[in-house]
C-alpha positions as CSV (number, residue, x, y, z in Angstrom):
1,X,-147.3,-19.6,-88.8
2,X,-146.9,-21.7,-85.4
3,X,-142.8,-22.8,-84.8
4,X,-143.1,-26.4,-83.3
5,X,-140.4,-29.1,-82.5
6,X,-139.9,-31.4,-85.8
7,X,-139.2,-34.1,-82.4
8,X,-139.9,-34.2,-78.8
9,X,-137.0,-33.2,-77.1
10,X,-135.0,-35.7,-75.2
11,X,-135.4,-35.7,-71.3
12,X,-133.0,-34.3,-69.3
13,X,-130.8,-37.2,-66.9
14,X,-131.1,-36.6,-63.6
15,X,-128.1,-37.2,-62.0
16,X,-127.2,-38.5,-58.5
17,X,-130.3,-41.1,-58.5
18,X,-128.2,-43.9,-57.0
19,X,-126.3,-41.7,-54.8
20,X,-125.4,-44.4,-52.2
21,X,-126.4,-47.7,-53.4
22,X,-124.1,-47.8,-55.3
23,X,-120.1,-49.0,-53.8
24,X,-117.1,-48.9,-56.3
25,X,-114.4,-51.1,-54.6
26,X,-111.1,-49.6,-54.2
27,X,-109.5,-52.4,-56.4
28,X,-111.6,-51.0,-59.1
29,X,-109.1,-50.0,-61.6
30,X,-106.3,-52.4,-60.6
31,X,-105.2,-54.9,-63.7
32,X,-107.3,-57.9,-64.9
33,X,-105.6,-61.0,-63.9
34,X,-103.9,-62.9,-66.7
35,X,-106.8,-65.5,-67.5
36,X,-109.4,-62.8,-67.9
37,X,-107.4,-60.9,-70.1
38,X,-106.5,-63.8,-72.0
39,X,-110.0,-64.5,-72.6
40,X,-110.9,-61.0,-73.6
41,X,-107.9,-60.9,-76.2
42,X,-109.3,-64.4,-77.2
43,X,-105.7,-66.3,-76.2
């Protein structure tokens, strides 16, 4: 008897590959002005 995966197994992420070409502004999580939410909440 031989034990065997029924599926590949998934590959592993491998973090940190756009360590530094990436920049997040420092606005990043400051509200949406009032048109783009508008838009998003379909007003």
């Amino acid at each position: 008897m031989r034990i065997a995966w029924l599926q590949e197994p998934k590959r592993r992420i491998k973090f940190g590959l756009l360590k530094g070409k990436l920049t997040v502004p420092t606005d990043f999580d400051a509200p949406l002005p009032d048109d783009v939410l508008a838009g998003f909440e379909g007003r």
